[in-house]
MARKEDREN-596195 format. One record per atom (N, C-alpha, C, O): residue in three letters; x, y, z. Coordinates in steps of 0.02 Angstrom, whole numbers, padded with zeros to 5 digits, always signed. Each point is the difference from the previous one (the first is absolute). Layout:
BEGIN
ALAXYZ ...
END
This chain:
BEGIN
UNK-00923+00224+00439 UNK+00016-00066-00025 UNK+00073-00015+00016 UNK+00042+00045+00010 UNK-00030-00107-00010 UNK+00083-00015+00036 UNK+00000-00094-00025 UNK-00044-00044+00002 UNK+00097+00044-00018 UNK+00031-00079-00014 UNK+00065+00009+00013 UNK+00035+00051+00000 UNK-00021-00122+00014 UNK+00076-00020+00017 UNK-00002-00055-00043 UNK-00051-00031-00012 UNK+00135+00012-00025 UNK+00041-00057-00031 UNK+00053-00023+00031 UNK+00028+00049+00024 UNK+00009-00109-00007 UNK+00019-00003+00052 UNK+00046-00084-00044 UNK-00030-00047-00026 UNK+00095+00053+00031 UNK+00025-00066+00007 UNK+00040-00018+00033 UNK+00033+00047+00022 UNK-00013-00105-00004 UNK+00054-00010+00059 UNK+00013-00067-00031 UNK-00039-00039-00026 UNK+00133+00036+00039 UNK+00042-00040+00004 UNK+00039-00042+00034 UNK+00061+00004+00004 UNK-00100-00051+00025 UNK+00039-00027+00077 UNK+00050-00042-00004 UNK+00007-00037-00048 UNK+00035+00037+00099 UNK+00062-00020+00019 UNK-00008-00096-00002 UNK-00046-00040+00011 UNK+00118+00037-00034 UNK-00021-00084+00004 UNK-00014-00024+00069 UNK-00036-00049+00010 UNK+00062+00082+00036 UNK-00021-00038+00056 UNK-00082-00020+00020 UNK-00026-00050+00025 UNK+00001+00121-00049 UNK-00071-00003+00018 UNK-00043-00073-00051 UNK-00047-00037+00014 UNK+00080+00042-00058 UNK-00014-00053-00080 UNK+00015-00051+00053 UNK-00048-00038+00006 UNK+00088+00028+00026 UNK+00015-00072+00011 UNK-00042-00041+00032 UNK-00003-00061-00003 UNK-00052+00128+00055 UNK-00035-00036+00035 UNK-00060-00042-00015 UNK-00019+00016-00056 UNK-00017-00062+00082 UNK-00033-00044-00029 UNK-00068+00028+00002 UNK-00054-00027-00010 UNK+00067+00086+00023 UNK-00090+00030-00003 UNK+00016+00067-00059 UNK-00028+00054-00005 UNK+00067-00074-00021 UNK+00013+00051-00045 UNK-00008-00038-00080 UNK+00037-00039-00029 UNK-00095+00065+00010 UNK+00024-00055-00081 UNK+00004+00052-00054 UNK-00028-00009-00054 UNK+00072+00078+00070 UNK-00007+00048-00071 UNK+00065+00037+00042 UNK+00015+00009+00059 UNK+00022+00010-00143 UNK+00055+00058+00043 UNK-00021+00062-00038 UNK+00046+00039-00012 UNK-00110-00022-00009 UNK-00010+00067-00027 UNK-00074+00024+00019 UNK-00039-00047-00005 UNK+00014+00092+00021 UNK-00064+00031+00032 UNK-00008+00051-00057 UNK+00049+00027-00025 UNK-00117-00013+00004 UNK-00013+00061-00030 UNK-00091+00019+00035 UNK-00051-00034+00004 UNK+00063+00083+00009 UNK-00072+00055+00041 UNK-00022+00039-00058 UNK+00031+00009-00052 UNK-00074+00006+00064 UNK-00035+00058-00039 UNK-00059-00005+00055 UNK-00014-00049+00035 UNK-00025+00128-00035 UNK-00064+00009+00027 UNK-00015+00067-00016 UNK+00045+00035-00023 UNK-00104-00011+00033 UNK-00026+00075-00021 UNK-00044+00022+00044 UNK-00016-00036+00048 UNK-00003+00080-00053 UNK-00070+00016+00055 UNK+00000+00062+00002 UNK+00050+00032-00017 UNK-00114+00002+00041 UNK-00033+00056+00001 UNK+00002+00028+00074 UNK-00002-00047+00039 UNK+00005+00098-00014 UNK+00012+00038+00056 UNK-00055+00057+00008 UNK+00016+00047-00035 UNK-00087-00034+00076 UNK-00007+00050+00006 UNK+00014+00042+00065 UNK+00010-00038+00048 UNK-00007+00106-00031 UNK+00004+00030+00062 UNK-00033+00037+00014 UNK-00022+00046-00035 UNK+00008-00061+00106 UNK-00062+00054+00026 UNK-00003+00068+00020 UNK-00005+00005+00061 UNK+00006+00038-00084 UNK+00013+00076-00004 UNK+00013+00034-00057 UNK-00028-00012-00053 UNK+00069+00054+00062 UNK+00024+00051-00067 UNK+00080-00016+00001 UNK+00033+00019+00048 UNK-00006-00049-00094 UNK+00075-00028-00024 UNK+00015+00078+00020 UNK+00026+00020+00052 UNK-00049+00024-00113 UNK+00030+00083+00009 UNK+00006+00007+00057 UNK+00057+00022+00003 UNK-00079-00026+00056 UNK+00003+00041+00075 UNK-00016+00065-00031 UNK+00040+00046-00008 UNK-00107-00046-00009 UNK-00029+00073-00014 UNK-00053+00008+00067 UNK-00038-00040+00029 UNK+00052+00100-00023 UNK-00046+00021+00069 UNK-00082-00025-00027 UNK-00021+00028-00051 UNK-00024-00082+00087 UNK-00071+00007-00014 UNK-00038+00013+00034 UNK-00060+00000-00017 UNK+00089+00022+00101 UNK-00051+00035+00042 UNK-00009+00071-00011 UNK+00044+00043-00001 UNK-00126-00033-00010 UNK-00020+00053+00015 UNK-00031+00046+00059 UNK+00018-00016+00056 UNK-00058+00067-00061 UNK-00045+00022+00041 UNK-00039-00043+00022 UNK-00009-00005+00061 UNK-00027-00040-00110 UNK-00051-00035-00001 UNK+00000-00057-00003 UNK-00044-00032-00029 UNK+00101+00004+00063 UNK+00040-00054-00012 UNK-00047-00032+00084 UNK+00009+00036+00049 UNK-00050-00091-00041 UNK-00019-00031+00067 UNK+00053-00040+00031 UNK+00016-00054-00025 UNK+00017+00081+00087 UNK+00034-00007+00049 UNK-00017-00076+00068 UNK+00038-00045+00019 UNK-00111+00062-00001 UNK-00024-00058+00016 UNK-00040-00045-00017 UNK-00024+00004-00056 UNK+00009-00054+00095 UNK-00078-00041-00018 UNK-00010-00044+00048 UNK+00041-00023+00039 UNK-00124+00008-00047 UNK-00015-00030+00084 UNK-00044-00051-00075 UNK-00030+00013-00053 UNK+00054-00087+00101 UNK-00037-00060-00045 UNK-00065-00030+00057 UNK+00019+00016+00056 UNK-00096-00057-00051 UNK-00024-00030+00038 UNK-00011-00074-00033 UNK-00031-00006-00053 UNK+00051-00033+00079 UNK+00002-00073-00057 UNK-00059-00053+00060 UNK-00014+00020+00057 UNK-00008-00078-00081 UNK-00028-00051+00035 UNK-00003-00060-00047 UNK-00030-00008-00053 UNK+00071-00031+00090 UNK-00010-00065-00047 UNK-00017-00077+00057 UNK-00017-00001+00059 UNK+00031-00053-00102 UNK+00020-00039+00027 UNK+00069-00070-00017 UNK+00034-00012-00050 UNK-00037-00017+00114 UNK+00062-00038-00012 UNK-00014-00069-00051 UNK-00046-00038+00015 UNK+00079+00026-00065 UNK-00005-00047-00055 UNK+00050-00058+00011 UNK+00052-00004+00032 UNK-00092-00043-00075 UNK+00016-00055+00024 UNK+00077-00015-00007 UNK+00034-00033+00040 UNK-00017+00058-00088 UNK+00080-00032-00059 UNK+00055+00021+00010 UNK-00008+00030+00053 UNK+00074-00022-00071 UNK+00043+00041+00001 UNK-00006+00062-00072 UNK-00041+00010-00045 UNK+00111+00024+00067 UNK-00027+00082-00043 UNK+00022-00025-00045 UNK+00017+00053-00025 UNK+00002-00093-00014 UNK+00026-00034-00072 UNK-00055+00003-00004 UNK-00018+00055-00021 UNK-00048-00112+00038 UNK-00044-00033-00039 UNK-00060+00055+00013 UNK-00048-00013-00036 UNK+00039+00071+00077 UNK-00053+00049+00003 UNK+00032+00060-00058 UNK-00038+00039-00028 UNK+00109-00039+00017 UNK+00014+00012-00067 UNK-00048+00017-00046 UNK-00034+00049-00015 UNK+00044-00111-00004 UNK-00029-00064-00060 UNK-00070+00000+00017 UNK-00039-00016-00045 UNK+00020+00029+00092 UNK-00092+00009-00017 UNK-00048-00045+00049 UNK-00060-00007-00013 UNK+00089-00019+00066 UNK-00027-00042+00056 UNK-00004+00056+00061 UNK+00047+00026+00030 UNK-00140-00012-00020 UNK+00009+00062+00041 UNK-00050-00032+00032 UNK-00053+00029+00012 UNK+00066-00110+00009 UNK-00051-00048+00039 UNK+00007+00028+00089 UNK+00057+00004+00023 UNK-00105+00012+00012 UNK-00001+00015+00075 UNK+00042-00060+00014 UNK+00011-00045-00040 UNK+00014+00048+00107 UNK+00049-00050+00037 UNK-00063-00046+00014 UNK-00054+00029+00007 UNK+00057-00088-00003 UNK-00087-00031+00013 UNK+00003+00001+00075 UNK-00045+00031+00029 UNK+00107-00070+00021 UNK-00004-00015+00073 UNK-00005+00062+00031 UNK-00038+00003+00049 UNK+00069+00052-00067 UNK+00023+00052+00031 UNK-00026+00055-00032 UNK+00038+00019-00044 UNK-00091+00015+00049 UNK-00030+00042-00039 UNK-00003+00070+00049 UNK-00045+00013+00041 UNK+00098+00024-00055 UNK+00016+00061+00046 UNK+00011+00059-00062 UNK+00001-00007-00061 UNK+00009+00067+00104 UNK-00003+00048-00038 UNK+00000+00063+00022 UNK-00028+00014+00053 UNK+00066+00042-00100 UNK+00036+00054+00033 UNK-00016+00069-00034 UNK-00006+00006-00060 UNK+00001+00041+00101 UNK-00023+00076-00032 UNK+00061+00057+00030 UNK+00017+00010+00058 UNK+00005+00020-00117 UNK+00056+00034+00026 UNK-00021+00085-00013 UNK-00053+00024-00022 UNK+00117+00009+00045 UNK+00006+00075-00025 UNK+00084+00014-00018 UNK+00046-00003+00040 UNK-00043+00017-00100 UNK+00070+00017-00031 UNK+00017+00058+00017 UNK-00050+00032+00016 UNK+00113+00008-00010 UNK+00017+00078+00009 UNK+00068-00008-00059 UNK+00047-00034+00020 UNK-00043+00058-00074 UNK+00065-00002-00065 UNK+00033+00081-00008 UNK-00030+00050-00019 UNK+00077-00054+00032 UNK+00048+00078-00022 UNK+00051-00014-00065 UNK+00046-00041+00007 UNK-00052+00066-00050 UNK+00041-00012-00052 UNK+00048+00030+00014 UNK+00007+00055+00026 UNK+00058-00121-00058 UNK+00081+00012+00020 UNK+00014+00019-00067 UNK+00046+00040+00001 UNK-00070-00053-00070 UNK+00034+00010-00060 UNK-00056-00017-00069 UNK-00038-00045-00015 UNK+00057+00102-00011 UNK-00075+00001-00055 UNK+00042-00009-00072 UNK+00057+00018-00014 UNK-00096-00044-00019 UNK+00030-00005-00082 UNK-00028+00008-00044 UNK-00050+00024+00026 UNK+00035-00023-00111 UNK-00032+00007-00028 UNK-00051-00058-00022 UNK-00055+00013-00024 UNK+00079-00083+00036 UNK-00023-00049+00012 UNK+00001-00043+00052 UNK-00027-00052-00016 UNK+00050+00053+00078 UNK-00011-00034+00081 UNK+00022+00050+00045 UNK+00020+00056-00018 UNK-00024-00074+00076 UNK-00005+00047+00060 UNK+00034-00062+00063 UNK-00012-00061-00003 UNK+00035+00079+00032 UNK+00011-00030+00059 UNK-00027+00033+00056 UNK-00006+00062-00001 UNK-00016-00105+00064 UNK-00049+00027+00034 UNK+00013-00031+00067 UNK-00005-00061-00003 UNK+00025+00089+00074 UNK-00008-00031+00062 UNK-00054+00005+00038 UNK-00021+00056+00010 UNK-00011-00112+00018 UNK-00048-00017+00016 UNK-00016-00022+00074 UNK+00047-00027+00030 UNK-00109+00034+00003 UNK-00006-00004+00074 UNK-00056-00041+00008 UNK-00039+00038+00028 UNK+00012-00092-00033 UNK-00078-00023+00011 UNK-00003-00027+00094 UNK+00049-00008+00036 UNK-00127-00001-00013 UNK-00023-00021+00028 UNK-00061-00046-00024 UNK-00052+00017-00030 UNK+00075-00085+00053 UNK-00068-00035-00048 UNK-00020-00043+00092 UNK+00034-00017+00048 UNK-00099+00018-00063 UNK-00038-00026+00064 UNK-00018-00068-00041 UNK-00026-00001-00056 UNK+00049-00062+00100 UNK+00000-00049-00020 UNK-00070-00026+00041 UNK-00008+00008+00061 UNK-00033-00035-00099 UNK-00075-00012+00024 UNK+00008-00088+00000 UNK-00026-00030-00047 UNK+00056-00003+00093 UNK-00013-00087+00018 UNK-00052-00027-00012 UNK+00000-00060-00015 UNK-00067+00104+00018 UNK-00058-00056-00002 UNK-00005-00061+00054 UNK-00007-00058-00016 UNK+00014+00085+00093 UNK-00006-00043+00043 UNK+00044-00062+00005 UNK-00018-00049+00032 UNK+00086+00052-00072 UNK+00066-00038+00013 UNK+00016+00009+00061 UNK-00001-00044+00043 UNK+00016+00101-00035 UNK+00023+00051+00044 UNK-00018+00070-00011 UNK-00036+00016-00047 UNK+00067+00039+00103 UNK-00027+00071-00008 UNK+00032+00034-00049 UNK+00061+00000-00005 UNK-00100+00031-00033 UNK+00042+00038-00029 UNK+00040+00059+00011 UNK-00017+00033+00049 UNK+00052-00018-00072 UNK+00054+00024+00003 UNK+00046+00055-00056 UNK-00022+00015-00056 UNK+00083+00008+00080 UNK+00012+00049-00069 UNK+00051-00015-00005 UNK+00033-00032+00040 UNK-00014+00060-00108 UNK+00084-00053-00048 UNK+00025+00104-00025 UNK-00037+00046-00018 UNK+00098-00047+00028 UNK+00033+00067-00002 UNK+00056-00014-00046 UNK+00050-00032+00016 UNK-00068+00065-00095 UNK+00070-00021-00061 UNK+00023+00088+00002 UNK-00029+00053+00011 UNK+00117-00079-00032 UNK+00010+00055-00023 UNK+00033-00026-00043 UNK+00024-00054+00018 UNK-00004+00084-00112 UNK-00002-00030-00069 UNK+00011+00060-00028 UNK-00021+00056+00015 UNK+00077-00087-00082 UNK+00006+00066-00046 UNK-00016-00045-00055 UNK+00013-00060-00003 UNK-00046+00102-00045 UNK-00041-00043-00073 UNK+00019+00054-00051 UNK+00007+00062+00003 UNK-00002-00105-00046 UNK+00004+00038-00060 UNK-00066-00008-00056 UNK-00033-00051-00013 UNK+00028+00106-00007 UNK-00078-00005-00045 UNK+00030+00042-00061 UNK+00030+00053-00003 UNK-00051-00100-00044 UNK-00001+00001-00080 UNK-00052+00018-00025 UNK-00045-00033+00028 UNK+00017+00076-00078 UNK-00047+00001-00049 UNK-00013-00004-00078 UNK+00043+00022-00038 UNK-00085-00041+00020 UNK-00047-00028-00053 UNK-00022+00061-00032 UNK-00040+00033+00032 UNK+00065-00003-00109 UNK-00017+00048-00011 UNK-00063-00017-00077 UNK+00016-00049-00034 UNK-00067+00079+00016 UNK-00013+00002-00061 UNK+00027+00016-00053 UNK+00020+00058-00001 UNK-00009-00096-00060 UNK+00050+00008-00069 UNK+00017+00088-00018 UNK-00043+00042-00013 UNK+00109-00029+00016 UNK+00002+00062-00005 UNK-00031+00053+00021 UNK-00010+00045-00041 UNK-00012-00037+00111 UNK-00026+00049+00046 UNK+00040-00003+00066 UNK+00054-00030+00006 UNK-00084+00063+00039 UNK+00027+00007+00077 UNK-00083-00023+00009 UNK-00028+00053+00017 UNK-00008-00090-00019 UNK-00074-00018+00045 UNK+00039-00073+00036 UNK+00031-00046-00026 UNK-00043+00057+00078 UNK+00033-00094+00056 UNK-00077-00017-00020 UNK-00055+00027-00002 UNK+00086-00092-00013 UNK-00084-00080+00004 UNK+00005-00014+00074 UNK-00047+00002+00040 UNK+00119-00019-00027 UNK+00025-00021+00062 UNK+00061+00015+00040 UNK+00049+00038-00003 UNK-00080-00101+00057 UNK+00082+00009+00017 UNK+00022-00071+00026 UNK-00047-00037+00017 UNK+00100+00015-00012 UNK+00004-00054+00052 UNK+00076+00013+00042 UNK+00026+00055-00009 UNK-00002-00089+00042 UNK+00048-00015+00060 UNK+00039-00018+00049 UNK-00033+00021+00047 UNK+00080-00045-00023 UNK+00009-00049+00042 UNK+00040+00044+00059 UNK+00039+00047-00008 UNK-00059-00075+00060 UNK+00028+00032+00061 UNK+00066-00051+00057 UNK+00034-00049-00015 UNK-00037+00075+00058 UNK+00065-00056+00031 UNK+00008+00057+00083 UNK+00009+00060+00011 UNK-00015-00116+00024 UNK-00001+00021+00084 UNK+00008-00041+00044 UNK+00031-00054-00001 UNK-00061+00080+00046 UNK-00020-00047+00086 UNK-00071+00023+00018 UNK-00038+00046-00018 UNK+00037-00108+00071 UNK-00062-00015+00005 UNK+00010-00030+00056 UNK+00024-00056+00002 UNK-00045+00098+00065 UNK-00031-00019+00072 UNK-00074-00007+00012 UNK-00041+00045+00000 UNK+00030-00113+00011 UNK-00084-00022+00024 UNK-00005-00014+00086 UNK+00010-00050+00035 UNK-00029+00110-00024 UNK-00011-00022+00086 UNK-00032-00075+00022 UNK+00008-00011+00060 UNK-00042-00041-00094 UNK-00001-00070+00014 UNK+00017-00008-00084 UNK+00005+00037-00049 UNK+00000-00127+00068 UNK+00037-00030-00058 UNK-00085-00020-00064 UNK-00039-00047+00002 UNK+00041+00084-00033 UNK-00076-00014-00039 UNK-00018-00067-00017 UNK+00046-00026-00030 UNK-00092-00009+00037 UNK-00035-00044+00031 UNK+00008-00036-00084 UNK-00010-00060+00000 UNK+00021+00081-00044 UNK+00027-00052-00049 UNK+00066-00003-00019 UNK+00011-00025-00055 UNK+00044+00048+00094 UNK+00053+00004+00008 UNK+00044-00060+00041 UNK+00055-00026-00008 UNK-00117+00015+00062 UNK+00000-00050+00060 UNK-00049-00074-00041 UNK+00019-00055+00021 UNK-00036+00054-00037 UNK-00043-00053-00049 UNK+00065-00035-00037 UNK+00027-00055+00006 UNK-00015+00122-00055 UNK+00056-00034-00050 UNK+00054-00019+00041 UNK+00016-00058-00012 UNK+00010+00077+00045 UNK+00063-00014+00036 UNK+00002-00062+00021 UNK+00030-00047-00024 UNK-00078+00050+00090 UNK-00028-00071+00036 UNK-00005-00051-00041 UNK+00012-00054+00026 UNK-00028+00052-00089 UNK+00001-00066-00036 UNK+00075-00023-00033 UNK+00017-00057-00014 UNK+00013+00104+00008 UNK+00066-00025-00018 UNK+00051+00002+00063 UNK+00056-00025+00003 UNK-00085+00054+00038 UNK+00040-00007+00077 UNK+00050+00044-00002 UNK+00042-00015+00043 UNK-00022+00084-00087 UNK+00025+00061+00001 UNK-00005+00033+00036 UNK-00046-00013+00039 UNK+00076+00061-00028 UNK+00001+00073+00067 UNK-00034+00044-00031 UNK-00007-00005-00061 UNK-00021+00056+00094 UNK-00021+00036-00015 UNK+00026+00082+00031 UNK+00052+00004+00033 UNK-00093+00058-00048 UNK+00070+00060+00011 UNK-00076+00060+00004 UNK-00053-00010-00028 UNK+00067+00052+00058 UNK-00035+00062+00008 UNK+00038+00046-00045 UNK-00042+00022-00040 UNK+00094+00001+00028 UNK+00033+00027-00035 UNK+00022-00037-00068 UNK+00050-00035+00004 UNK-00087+00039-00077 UNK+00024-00042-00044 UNK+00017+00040-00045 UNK-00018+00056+00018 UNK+00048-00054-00076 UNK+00004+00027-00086 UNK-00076+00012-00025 UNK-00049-00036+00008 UNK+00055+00095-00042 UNK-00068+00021-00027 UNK+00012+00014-00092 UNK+00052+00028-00019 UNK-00085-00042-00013 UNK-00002-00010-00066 UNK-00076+00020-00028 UNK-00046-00036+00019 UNK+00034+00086-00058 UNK-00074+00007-00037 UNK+00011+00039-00080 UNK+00031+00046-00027 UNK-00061-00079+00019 UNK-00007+00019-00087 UNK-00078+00014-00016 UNK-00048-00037+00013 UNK+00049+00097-00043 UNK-00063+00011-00029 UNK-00029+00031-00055 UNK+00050+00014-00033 UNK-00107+00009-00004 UNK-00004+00012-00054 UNK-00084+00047+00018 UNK-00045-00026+00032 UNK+00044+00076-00054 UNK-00056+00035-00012 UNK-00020+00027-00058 UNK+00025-00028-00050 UNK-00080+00096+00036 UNK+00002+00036-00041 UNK-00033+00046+00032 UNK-00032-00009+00052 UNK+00036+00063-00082 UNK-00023+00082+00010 UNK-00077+00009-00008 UNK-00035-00022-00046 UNK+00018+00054+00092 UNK-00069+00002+00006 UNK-00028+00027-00075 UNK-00051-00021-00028 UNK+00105+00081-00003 UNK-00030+00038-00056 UNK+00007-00073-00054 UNK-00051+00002-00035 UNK+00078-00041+00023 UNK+00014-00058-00040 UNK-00091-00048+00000 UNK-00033-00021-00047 UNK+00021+00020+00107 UNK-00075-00038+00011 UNK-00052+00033-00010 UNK-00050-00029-00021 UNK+00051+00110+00039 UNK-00058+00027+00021 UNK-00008+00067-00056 UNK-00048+00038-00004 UNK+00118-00037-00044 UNK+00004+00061-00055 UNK+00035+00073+00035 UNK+00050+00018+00032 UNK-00114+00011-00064 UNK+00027+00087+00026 UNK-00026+00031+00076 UNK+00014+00052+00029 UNK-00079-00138-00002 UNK-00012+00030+00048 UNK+00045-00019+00063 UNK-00016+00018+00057 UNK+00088-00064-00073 UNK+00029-00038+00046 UNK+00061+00056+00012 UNK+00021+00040-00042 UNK-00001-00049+00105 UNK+00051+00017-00011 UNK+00075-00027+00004 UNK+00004-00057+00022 UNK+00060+00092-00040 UNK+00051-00031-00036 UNK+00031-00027+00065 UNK+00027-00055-00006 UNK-00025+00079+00057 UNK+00022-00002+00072 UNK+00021-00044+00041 UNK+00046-00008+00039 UNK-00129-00045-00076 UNK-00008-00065+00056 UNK-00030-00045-00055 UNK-00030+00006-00053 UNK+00056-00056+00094 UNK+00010-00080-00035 UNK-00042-00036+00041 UNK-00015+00018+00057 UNK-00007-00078-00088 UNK-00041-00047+00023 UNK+00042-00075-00038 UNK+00011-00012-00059 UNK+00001-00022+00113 UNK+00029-00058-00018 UNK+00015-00061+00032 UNK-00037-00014+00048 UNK+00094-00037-00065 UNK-00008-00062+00063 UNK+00087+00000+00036 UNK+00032+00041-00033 UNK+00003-00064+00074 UNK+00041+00004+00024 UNK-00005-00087+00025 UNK-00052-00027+00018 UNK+00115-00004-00022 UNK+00034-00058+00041 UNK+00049+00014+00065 UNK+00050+00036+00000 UNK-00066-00057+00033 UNK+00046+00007+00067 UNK+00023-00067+00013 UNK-00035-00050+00003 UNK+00091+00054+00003 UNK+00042-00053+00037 UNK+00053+00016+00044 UNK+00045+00042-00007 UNK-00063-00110+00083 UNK+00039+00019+00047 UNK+00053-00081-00016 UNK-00018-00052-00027 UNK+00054+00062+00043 UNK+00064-00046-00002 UNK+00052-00011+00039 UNK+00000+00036+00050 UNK+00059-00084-00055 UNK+00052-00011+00034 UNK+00069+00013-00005 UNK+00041-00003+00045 UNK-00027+00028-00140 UNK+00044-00014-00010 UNK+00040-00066-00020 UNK+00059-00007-00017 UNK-00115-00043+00024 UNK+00018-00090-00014 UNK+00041+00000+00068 UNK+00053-00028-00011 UNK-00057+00048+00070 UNK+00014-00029+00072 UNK+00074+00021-00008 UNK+00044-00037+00022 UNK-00032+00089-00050 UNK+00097+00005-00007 UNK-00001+00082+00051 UNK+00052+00033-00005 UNK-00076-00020+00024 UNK-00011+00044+00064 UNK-00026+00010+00054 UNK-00061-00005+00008 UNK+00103+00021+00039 UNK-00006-00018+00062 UNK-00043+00065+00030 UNK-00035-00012+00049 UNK+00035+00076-00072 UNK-00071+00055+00034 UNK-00057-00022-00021 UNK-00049+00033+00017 UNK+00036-00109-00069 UNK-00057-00010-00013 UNK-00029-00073+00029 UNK-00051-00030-00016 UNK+00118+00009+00081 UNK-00005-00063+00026 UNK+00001-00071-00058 UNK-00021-00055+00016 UNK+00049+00069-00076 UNK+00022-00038-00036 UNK-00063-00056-00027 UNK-00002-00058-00022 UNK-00038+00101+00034 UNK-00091-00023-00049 UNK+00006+00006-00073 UNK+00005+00047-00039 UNK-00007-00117+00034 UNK-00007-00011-00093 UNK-00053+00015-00050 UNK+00010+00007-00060 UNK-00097+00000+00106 UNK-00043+00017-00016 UNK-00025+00061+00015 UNK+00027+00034+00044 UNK-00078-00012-00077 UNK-00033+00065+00012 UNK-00085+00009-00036 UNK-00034-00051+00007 UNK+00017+00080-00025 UNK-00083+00011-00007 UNK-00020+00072-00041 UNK+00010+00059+00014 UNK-00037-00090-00065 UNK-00041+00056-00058 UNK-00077+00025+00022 UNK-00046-00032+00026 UNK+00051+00097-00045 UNK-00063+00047+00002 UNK-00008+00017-00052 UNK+00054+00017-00024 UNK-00121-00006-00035 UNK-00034+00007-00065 UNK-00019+00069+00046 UNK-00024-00016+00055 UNK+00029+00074-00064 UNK-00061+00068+00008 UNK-00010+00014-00087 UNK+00025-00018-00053 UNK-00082+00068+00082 UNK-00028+00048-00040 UNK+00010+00064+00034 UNK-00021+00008+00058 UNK+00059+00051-00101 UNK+00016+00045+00040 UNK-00021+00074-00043 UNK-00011-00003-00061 UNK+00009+00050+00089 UNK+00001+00090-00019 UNK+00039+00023+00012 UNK+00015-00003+00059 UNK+00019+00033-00096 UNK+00065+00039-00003 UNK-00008+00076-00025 UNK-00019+00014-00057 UNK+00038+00039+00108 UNK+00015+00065-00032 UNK+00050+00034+00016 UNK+00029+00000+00055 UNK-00013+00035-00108 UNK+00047+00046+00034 UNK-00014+00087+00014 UNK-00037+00031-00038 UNK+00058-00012+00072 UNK-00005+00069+00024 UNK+00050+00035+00004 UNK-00004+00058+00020 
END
């Protein structure tokens, strides 16, 4: 927990100005902080601590931006109805008692549906994953995550070129990669016969521009969401 109080006394000059109608300020604010790991820096890798994990996801591309698929709009794109099947490769950089950070390698085969050929999109992304514990135990319900990368698509994906073309934007083979996701543990769905290992869940992908303020991404303001359903284990 953390708050600040705060007053300030300004100078007449600043008073004098005509966008100024107060010579005294008072702040206050508070707020809550959590962090992902162990504050202690207590060692939590073990023997048995899983090192890797290989994810296989397939979704498709949705209509909205990732605000409003957020919020619960997981409508297919209607003009552009394409769609992509990947393979993840994850090595953990840093484990905690509650999140993990994780660098990541996918290949997702982008399936056009006769736009064009399909083709393959190559991310590399470091994510951080948080978990969801049951009231006073160590059992995970879940987990969820957000990641942050790049993202090379050997052609420009065919609702990438849709969206663009209508606002008359550039478009980029090399863009910003962004995915957030949320699963749960197989033992969570399936009991004592699941195991703790592997997750079953959904993932958002988004490719982007940066809002056109970079130039390795040809200064493209737009970009294009993927909804999967994915399997996750680790080994």
């Amino acid at each position: 927990l953390f708050a600040n109080l705060s007053y300030e006394w300004l100078d007449s000059s600043i008073k004098a100005s005509p966008i100024v109608d107060r010579g005294e300020l008072f702040n206050a604010y508070f707020g809550i902080s959590w962090s992902l790991g162990n504050a202690k820096h207590v060692e939590t890798r073990t023997e048995d601590t899983k090192l890797w994990s290989w994810r296989v996801n397939l979704g498709y591309t949705v209509d909205d931006t990732v605000s409003q698929v957020l919020l619960g709009n997981f409508k297919q794109h209607e003009e552009i109805d394409t769609y992509s099947a990947g393979f993840t490769l994850g090595r953990l950089l840093k484990d905690g008692r509650r999140g993990d950070v994780w660098a990541r390698f996918s290949i997702n085969r982008r399936l056009e549906n006769d736009f064009q050929e399909d083709f393959n999109e190559y991310v590399a992304y470091v994510m951080a994953i948080g978990s969801g514990y049951a009231p006073w135990t160590n059992r995970e319900l879940f987990r969820f995550g957000f990641g942050l990368g790049i993202s090379y698509a050997e052609q420009i994906p065919a609702v990438e070129q849709f969206k663009q073309g209508q606002r008359g934007e550039k478009t980029s083979h090399w863009l910003n990669y962004l995915e957030a996701m949320v699963d749960v543990p197989f033992r969570t769905l399936f009991g004592k016969h699941g195991t703790e290992d592997c997750y079953l869940g959904l993932s958002l992908i988004h490719r982007s521009g940066i809002f056109g303020r970079s130039d390795m991404f040809n200064s493209t303001q737009g970009g294009s969401e993927v909804l999967n359903g994915h399997i996750e284990c680790k080994f």
